[in-house]
C-alpha angles and dihedrals in degrees: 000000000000112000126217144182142202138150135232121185102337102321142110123245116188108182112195093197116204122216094224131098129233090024122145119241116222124204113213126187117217138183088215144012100289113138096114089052089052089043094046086056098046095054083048084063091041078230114180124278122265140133116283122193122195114205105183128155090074133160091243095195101035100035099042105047120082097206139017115274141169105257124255093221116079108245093004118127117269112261101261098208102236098152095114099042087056094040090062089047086052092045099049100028124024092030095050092039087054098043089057089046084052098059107187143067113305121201097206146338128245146186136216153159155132134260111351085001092061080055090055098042087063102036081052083065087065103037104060142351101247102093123066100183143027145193120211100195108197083318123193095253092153078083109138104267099348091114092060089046095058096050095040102042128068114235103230094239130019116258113240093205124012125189131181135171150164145196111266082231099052109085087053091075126132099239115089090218095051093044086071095066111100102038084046090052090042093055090044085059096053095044089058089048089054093061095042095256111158098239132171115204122189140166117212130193128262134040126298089283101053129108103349105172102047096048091058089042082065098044095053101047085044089056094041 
């Protein structure tokens, strides 16, 4: 594995290039520079090789949320919807940039996170054809309308491998929105089934803030 890193507007791109041909890269989204953590946990799986690459320095709420929302958290600011502003900066900047640092031949590109970022991984489905597989890592799919976006919408490519998860606690939040968050995943998967999508589902223990990286560490090696 040979590490790089480079920057494009204002955030962070950690590439973990395998050695390997015909491997696929994965974009991950993070809040915070956490792609030793995730590859840590993934060589503690002995999960498959492939290309990870680390974008951190986000706006979370801006670059992460499809569409403008009032926020969930009393006094903080209102979600500005910048998803798609930050997907066409990934598409014609950090993807490109990483493909030359690879090298080599690539067998597919996904797309992953956790939290908001779940919630990107799967509106980037929908928003353009470069991606064929994505992991929703405990993703924020309580998200106003995103639910009805996703059944009533067609994804641009279909996806090879899909993953999604959540925390078993998660859905016994406080707040009525949150709250929505596992039957709303739950309809997204079966929605996905029904349309012959390969989809792996799970439910993992703790609350939204547990085991991070090790959650993201099994959605990716479920998706390459």
């Amino acid at each position: 594995m040979i590490k790089h890193q480079f920057t494009f507007s204002n955030k962070t791109a950690t590439l973990y290039a395998s050695e390997q041909e015909n491997r696929p890269l994965v974009l991950l989204n993070c809040y915070s520079d956490d792609g030793d953590a995730v590859m840590e946990a993934l060589q503690a799986r002995e999960a498959p090789e492939f290309h990870l690459l680390c974008v951190s320095g986000l706006d979370w709420e801006r670059d992460t949320t499809p569409w403008a929302a009032p926020a969930f958290v009393t006094k903080s600011p209102d979600d500005p919807g910048g998803a798609d502003e930050y997907l066409q900066i990934a598409l014609e900047e950090i993807l490109p940039k990483a493909r030359e640092l690879v090298g080599r031949a690539i067998s597919g590109v996904g797309v992953a996170g956790y939290s908001l970022a779940g919630l990107f991984a799967l509106y980037a489905l929908y928003q353009c054809e470069a991606f064929d597989r994505a992991a929703c890592v405990s993703g924020s799919l309580w998200y106003p309308n995103f639910k009805e976006f996703c059944l009533n919408r067609a994804v641009k490519r279909a996806p090879a491998k899909l993953y999604l998860s959540l925390g078993d606690q998660e859905a016994k939040a406080k707040n009525p929105l949150i709250k929505t968050v596992q039957i709303n995943t739950e309809e997204i998967v079966e929605h996905y089934r029904r349309l012959g999508y390969d989809v792996l589902w799970e439910l993992n223990p703790g609350n939204h803030f547990r085991d991070f990286a090790t959650r993201v560490a099994k959605g990716l090696a479920a998706i390459v």
